[in-house]
C-alpha positions in Angstrom: 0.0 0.0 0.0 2.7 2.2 0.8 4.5 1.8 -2.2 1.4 2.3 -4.1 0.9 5.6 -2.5 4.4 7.2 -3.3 4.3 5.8 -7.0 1.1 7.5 -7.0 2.8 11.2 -5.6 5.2 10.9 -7.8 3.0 10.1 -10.6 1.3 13.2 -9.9 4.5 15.8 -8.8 5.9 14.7 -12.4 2.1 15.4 -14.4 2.3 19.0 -12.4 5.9 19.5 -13.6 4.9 18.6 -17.1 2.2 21.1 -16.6 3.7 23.7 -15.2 6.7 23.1 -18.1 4.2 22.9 -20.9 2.7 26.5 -19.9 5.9 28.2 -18.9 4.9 28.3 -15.6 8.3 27.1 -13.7 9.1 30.2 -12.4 6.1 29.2 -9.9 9.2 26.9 -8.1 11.7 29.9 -7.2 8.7 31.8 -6.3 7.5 29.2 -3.3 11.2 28.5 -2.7 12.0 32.2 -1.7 8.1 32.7 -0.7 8.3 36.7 -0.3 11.0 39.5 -2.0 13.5 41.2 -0.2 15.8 43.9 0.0 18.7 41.3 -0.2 17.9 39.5 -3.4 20.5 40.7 -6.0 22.2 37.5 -5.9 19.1 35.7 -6.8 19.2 36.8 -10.4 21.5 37.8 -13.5 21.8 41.4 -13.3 23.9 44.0 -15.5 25.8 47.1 -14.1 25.2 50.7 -14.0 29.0 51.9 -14.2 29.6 54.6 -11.9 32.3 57.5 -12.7 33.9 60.0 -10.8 32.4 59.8 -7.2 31.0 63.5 -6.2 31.0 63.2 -2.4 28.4 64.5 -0.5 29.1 67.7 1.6 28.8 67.0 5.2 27.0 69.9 7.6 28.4 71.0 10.0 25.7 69.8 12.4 25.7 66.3 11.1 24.3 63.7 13.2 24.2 66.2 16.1 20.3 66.2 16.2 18.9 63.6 18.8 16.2 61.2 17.0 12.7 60.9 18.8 11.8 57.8 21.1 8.9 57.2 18.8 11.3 57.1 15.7 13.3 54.8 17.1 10.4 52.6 18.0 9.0 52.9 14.0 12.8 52.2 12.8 12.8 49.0 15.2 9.6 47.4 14.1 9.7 48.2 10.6 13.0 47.1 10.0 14.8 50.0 8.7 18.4 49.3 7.5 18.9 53.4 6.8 18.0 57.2 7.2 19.2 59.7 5.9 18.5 63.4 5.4 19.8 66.0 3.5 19.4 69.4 3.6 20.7 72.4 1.9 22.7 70.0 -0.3 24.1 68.8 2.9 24.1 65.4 4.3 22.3 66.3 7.9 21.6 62.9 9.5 22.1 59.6 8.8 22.1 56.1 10.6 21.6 52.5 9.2 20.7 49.2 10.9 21.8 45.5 10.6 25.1 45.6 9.6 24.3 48.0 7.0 26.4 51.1 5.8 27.0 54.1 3.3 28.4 51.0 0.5 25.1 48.7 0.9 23.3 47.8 -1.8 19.4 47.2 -1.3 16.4 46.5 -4.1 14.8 49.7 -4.9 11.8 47.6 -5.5 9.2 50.4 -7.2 11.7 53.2 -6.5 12.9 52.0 -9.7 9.3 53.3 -11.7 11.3 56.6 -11.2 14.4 55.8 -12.2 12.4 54.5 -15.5 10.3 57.6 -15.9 13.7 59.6 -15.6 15.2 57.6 -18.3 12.1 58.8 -20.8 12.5 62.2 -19.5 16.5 61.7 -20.6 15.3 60.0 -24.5 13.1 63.0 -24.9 16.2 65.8 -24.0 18.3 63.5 -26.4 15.8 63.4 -29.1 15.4 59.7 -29.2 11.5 60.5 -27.8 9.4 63.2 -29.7 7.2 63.4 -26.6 5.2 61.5 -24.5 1.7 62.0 -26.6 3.7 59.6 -29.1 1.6 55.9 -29.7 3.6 52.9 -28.2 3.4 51.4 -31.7 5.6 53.7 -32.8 8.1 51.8 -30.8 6.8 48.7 -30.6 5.4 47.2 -33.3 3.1 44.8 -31.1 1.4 47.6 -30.5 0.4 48.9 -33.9 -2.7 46.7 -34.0 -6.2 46.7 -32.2 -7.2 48.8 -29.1 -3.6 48.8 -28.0 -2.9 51.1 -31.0 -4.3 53.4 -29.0 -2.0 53.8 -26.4 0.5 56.3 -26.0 4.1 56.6 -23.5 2.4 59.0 -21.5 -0.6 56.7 -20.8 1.9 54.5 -19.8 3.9 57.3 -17.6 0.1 57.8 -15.7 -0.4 54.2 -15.2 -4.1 54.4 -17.5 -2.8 52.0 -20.2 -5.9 50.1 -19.7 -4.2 46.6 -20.0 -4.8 43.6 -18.5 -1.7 43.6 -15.8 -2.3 41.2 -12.9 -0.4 43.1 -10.1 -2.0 40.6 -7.0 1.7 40.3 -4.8 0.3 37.5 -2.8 -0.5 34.6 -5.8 2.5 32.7 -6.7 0.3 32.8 -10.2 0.1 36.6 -10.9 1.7 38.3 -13.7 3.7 40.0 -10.9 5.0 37.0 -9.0 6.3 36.1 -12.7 7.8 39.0 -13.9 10.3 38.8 -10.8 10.7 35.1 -10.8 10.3 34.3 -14.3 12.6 34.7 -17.1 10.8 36.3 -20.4 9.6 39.9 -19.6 9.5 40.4 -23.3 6.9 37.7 -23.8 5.1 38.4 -20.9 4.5 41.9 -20.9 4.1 42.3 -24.8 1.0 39.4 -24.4 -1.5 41.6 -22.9 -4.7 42.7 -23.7 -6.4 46.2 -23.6 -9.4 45.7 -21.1 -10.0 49.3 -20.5 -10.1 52.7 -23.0 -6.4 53.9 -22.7 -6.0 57.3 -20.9 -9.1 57.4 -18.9 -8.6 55.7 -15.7 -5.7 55.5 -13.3 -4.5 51.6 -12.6 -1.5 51.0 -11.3 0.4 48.3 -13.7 3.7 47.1 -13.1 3.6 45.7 -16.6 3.4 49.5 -17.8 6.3 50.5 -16.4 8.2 47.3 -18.2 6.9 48.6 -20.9 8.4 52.2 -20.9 12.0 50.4 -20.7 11.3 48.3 -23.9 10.5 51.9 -25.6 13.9 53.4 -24.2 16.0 50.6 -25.1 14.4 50.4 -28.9 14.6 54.4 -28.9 18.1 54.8 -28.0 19.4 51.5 -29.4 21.0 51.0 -25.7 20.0 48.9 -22.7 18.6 50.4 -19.5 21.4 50.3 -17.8 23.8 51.7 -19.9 21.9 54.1 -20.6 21.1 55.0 -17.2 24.6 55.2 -16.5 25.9 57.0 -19.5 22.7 59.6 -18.5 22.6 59.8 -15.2 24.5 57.7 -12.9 27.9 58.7 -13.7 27.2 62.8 -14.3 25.7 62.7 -11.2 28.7 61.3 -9.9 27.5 58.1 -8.1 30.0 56.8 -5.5 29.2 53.1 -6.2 28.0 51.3 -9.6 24.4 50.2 -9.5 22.9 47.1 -10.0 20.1 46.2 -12.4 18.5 42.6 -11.8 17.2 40.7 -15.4 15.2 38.1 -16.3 17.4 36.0 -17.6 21.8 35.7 -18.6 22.1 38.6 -21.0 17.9 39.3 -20.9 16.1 42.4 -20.1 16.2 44.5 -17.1 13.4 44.3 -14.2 12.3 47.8 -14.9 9.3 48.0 -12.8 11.6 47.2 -10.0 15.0 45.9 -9.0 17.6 48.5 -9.0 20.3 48.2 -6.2 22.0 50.9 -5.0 23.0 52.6 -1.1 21.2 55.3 0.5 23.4 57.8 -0.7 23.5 57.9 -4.3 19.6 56.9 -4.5 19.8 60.6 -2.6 21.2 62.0 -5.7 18.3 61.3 -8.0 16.3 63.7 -5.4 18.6 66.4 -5.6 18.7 65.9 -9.8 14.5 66.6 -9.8 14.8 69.2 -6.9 17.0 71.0 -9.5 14.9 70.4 -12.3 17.2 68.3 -14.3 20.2 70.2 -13.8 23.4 69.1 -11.7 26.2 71.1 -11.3 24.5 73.6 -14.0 24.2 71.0 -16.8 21.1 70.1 -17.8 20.6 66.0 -18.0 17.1 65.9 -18.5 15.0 68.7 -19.7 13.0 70.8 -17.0 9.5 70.7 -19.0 9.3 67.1 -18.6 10.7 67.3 -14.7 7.4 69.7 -14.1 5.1 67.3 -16.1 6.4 64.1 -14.5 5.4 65.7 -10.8 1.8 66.8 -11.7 -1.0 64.7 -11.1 -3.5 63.5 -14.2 -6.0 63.1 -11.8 -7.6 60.7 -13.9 -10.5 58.6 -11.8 -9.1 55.8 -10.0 -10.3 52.6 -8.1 -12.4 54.3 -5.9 -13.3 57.2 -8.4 -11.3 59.8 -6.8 -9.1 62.1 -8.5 -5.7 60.5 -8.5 -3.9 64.1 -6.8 -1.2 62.0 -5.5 0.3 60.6 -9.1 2.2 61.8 -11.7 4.8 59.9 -14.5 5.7 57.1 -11.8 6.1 59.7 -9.5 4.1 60.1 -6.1 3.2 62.7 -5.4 1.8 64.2 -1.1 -0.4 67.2 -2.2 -0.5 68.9 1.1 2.5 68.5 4.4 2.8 71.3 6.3 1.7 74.2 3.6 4.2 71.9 1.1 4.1 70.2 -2.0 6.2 66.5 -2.1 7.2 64.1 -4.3 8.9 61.0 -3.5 9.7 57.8 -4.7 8.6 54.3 -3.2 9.4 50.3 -2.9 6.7 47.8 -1.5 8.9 47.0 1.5 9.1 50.9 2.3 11.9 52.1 0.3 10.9 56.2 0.4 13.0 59.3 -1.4 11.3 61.9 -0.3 11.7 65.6 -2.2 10.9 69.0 -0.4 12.3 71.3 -3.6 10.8 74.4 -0.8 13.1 73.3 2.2 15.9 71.8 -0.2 15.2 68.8 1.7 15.7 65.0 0.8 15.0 62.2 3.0 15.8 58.7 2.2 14.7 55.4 4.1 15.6 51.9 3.4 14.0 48.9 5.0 12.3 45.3 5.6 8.8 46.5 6.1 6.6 49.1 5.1 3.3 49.8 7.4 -0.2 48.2 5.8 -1.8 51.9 7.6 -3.0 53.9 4.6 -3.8 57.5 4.7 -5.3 59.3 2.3 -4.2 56.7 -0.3 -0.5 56.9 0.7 0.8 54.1 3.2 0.8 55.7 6.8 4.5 55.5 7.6 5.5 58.2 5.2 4.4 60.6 7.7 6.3 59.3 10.0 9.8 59.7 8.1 8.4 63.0 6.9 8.3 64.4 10.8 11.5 62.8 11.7 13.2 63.8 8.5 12.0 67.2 9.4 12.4 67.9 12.6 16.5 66.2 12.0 17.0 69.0 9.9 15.4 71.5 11.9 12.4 72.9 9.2 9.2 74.0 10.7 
């Protein structure tokens, strides 16, 4: 009986392998062995450089780290799991601590931080020429797109997150389009297979598969890959300390766009300061100022809930309203923040395990937190 009951488990483990093999749905293994991302996962995956130049060192203040952190910080930094903090202010590194072992030379995932870095690198085609402008059809770029209703979408439809297409972006199913894109290895099939289920440019949706889609359209536009693009553009004029890292699909594949650059507190700072300065660093302009002022403006297209989407602009967040001030900021699923206070010449950067499930007013809870530490470290009002 025994023996009849393990030939019959293996008769079935080897039908769901065949299955799962048939329909390219493998990836579904790595995804149950590692269960949940993390900030740690760079050697998981193939991943590609971002070369780094000429380090530009961050001017220290003279009253850095002299500020005493709150009780209550501390007690938010413990039980989320933060590995660093920093703040800058006045183009002045102000405060900064990490957690775990970590340091200034840490790499951690970006996670959705990495939308930005995207929506930065359409900004940098469009300054180059590679990009006429965003109202340009995908098609134009990809010729998938030239049939059908996706024939009516355009990059900037894909910059608001209202493509309209069928994205599955469920985090917890080992199934979703998602859990596949970080564990599977064909982006380029995956993401070019969907279907329009909406009218393009009408509704907001957030899509990870949108944001894949934008890097397809720089690399075909400027004939490079992401990340040597991103480092000829960006990473080295802004004079990064430490290369970059860019996980990919496969050996020699495609970049995880939506997600998955990795990088230390630091020089993910620097991409703050380059939009608090609209586009310009050390009075050159990298990527041009009209698109910098479009990306952080809401569409406030309808979303989920059929409220104006104030807090979105081209893969940019966006806090309408702290204390009399407009933010933007950046963010990663597991709380990665780069917050912008272009008013204050403030940037705050936090990197962790956990980010809070408390939403407020559409935005996860704990940004407010960082916000009135970050704040009150470098002494603003």
């Amino acid at each position: 009986m025994m023996k009849k009951i393990l030939l019959f488990l293996l008769g079935l483990v080897t039908l769901v392998h065949v299955i799962l093999w048939i329909n390219g749905k493998t990836f579904i293994y790595k995804a149950l062995i590692y269960n949940y991302v993390n900030i740690d996962d760079l050697e998981l995956f193939e991943k590609r450089e971002v070369a780094a130049s000429v380090p530009q060192p961050w001017p220290i203040s003279s009253t850095y780290n002299k500020a005493e952190t709150s009780s209550y910080a501390d007690s938010i930094h413990q039980e989320l799991r933060s590995v660093a903090f920093l703040v800058f202010k006045a183009d002045s590194l102000t405060y900064e601590k990490y957690w775990e072992g970590y340091s200034d030379s840490s790499y951690s995932n970006s996670f959705s931080m990495a939308k930005s870095i995207v929506s930065m690198l359409i900004g940098a085609a469009i300054t180059d020429g590679f990009i006429k402008s965003t109202q340009e059809p995908v098609s134009n770029y990809l010729p998938e797109f030239k049939e059908g209703e996706k024939s009516k979408i355009r990059i900037i439809d894909l910059l608001r997150m209202s493509s309209g297409l069928s994205w599955d972006e469920s985090y917890s199913s080992p199934f979703s389009m998602t859990t596949e894109a970080y564990y599977g290895s064909d982006l380029n099939r995956l993401v070019k297979s969907q279907t329009v289920t909406s009218e393009p440019g009408q509704r907001y949706n957030y899509l990870s598969g949108d944001t894949q889609l934008l890097a397809f359209i720089v690399e075909k536009a400027t004939g490079k890959r992401v990340s040597e693009y991103l480092s000829e553009r960006v990473w080295k004029p802004i004079g990064a300390t430490y290369p970059a890292f860019w996980s990919l699909d496969q050996k020699d594949g495609m970049e995880k766009a939506y997600c998955c650059v990795y990088s230390n507190a630091r020089d993910f700072a620097r991409i703050g300061k380059l939009y608090m300065d609209n586009g310009y660093w050390n009075g050159k302009i990298l990527i041009d100022s009209t698109y910098i002022s479009e990306s952080l403006s809401a569409s406030m297209y309808p979303d989920e809930e059929n409220k104006p989407t104030d807090y979105y602009g081209f893969q940019w967040w966006i806090l309408p309203e702290y204390k009399g001030r407009r933010i933007f900021y950046a963010r990663g699923i597991l709380g990665q923040y780069l917050f912008v206070s272009p008013q204050d010449r403030l940037i705050i950067v936090r990197l962790g395990h956990i980010r809070t499930k408390e939403k407020r007013d559409n935005q996860p809870a704990d940004i407010w937190w960082y916000l009135d530490e970050g704040f009150r470290l470098a002494g603003v009002d």
